[in-house]
N, C-alpha and C positions, 0 to 999 in steps of 0.2 A: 823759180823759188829756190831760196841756198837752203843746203842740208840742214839738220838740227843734229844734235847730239844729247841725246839721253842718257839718265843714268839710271839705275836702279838697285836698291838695296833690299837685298830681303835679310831682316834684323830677329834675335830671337835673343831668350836670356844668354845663351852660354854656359856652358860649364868646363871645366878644365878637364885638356884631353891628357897631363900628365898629371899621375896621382903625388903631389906633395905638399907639405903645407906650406912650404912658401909659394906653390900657387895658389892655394886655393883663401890664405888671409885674405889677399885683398880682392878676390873673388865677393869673398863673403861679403867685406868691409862693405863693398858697391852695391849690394843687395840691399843693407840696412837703409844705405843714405837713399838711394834708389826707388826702394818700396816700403819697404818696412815703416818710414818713418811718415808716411800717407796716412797710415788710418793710425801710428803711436808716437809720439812724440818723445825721444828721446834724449838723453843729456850725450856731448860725443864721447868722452870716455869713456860712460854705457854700451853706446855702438861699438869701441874696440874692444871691448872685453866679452860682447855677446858675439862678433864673429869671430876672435879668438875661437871662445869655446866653439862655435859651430864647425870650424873650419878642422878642431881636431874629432871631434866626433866625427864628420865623416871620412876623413882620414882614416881613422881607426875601423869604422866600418865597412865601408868601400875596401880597405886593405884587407880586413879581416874575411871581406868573404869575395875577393876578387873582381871586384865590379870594376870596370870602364866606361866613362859615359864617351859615347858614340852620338850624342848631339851635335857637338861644331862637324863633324865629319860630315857627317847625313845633311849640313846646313850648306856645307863646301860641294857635295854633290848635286843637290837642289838648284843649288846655285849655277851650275854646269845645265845640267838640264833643262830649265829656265833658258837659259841662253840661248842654246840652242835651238830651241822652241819658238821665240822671239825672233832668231836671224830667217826662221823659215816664212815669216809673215815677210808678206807683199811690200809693207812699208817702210821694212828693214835688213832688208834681203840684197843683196845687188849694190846699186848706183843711188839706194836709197840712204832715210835717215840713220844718222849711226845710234847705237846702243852698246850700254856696259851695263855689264848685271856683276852685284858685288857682293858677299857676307858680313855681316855686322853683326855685333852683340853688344848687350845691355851691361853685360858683367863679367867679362873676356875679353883681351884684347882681340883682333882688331873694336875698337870702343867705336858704337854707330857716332857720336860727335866727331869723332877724326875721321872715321870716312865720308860723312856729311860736309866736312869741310877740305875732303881733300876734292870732292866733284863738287865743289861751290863753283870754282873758279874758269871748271871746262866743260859745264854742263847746262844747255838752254832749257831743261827740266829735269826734276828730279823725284820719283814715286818711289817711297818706303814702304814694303809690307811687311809687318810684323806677322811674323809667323805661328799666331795662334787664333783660331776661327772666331773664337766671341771676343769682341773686346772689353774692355774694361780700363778703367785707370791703371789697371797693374801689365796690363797686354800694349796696348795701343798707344796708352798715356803717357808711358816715359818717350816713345817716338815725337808723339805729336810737342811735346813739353822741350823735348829736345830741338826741335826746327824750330820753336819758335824762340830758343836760345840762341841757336846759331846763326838767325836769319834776319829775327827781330818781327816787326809787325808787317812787314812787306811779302813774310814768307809764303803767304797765297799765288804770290807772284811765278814764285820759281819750285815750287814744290807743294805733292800733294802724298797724304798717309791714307794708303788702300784700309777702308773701312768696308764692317757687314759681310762677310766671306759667308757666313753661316748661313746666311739667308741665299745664297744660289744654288737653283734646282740642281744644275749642273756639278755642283760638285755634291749634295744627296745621291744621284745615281754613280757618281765614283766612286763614294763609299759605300755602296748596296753593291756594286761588281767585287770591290774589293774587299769586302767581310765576305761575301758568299764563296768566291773563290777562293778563301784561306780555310773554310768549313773543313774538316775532313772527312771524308766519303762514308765513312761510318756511322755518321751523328745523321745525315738523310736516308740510311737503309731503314725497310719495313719491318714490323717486330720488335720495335723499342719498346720496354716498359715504362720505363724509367722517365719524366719530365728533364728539359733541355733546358737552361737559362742564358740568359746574356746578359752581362754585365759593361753598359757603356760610360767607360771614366771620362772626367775631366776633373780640370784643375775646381774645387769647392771657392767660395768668397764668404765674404763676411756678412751677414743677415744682420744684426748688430751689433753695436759698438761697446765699449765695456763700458758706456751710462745704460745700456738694453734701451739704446735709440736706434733709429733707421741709420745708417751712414753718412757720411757729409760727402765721399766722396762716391764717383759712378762705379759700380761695383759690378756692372754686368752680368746681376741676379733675374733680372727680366728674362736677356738674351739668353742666356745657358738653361732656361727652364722651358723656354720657347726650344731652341735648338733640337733639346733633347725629346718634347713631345713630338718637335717633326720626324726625328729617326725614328722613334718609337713606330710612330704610327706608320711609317715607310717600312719599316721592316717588317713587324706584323703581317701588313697590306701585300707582301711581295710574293709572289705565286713560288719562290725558290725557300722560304721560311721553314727552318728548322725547329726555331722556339718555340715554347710555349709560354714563355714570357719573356721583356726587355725591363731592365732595371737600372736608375742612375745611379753611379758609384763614384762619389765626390772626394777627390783629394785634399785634405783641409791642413791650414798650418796650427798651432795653437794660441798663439797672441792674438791681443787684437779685439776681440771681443766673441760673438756668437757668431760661425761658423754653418756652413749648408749642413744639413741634417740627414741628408740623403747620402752616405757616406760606402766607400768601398765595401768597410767592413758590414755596413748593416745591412746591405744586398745581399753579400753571401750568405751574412746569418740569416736572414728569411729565404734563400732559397734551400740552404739546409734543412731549416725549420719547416719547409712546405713539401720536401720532400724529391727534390731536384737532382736525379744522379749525375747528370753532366753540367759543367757550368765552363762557356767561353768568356774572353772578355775581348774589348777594343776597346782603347785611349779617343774614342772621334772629336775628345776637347782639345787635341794635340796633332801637326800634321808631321813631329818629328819624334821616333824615340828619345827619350832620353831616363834621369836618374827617377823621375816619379812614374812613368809608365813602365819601363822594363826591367825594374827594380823594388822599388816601391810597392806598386801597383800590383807586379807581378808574382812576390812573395807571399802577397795576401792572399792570392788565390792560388799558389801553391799550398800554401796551409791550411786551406780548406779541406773540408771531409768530404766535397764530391769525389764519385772516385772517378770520371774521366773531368778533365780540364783541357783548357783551351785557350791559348795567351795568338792575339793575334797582333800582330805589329801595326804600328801607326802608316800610316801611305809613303811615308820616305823618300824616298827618289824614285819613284816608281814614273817611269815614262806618262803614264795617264794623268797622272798629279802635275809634270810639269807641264804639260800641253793645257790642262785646264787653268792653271794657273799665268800661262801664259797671255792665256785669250783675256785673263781677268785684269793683266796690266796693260796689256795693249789698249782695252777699254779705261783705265786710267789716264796712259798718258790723252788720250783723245778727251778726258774732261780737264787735263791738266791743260791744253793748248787754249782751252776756256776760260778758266781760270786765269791765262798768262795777259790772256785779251782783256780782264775783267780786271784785275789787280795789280798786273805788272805794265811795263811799258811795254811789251809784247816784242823787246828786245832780245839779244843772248846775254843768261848773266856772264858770262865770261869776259 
């Protein structure tokens, strides 16, 4: 049997790793036409003058108080690790099938359509994982919307978008190792008076729409409220638990219509109002830092009135994250070889 060659993209929004506005205009621009214009319909002169404005407010901000987002970075190291991960499986190791593991973004260049079509032409499959665990039309959507621009209706053929990350056990206990080992040895000594909180972010969605109708489009409000019972109750359950309580803290934009209600801010204000001296948090809606978790996210609970806090970072390149994530595309491409049998000519597209 002749070798195959694989490709793989792991794709994420992006954000620009050099602060100015002529990067970040058409940053913006691609956001609007991208997502934004999913659940609002916009006129396009409208779209250039709202990324305008957005693109200098965070300029101004991000300047004003020194932030850098470190997302394409942590997406470029993922991406290394991954690989890595991959060459060590039996299948791909040696005299076996080849693989390339790639970065892509939604709204950054490298833009996943030009990486999708630079391995169109040398790649007998191709599995994109967008890098956010629940999906949703705003996560997964523009991937899957994408392939099926570049590919057309055949794209079952030769390409598959890794769906449901949230739902595996295996990556639940990555994130119960990895919250627990960021704790600080303090927060589990005997003698505390004081109630502990946890605070787990994710990115908020839209609940409705500005008629105060349900959505038209998938908003992956099911998934993120399933997700976050599972951690709950896995954390709770876990013989190394700190907390005394877990609380969802939803990042929301403001267009759009009615937004999750379960909000960053309103966590913290009930854990103040209940009487919580220490309050941690984790991003588990995100498997990359970037400008809404270790910024955003994490200013709000800096401005909180508990007096210890606890900001712990998203899984990043952490050796365990790519190992599991590895195992999770190697089981990809094995339903993509299915798929190729099922839909394609079982050819190479090359």
């Amino acid at each position: 049997m002749s070798k195959r060659r694989y490709s793989v993209v792991l794709v994420t929004y992006g954000e620009v790793e050099k602060l100015s506005a002529r990067d970040l205009w058409p940053s913006s621009r691609k956001i609007l036409f991208v997502i934004t214009r999913k659940i609002v319909k916009l006129p396009r002169l409208l779209i250039y003058m709202i990324a305008d404005y957005r693109s200098a407010r965070h300029y101004l901000d991000w300047k004003w108080h020194r932030y850098r987002s470190c997302l394409v970075e942590i997406n470029r190291r993922q991406v290394l690790g991954v690989e890595a991960a991959l060459r060590r499986d039996p299948r791909f190791g040696g005299q076996g099938d080849q693989i390339d593991v790639a970065d892509a973004y939604y709204f950054v260049p490298p833009y996943l359509e030009e990486v999708l079509d630079r391995f169109r032409g040398r790649s007998d499959g191709i599995v994109v994982v967008p890098m956010i665990p629940v999906e949703s039309a705003f996560s997964c959507g523009p991937a899957c919307q994408m392939a099926i621009d570049q590919f057309g209706e055949n794209h079952l053929g030769v390409l598959r978008v890794a769906r449901g990350l949230w739902k595996d056990g295996a990556l639940h206990r990555l994130y119960l190792d990895h919250l627990f080992a960021s704790i600080p040895a303090a927060w589990s000594g005997a003698g505390r008076t004081k109630k502990q909180g946890l605070v787990l972010v994710i990115h908020g969605t839209i609940v409705k729409n500005r008629k105060g109708e349900k959505p038209s489009v998938f908003t992956g409000l099911d998934e993120t409220m399933a997700f976050f019972r599972l951690m709950h109750d896995k954390i709770m359950a876990d013989p190394r638990n700190v907390f005394d309580e877990v609380k969802l803290g939803c990042l929301n934009h403001s267009r759009g219509g009615e937004w999750s209600p379960e909000t960053v801010e309103r966590a913290l204000g009930e854990f103040e109002g209940e009487g919580f001296g220490s309050v941690a948090m984790f991003p588990f809606g995100y498997f990359a830092d970037n400008s809404e978790t270790d910024y955003e996210a994490k200013k709000l609970l800096d401005r909180s009135s508990a007096a210890r806090k606890h900001y712990i970072p998203c899984v990043n390149d952490s050796p365990a994250f790519a190992a599991w994530l590895a195992s999770r595309i190697a089981a990809e491409i094995e339903r993509l070889d299915v798929q190729r049998e099922v839909f394609g000519s079982g050819e190479s597209g090359k």
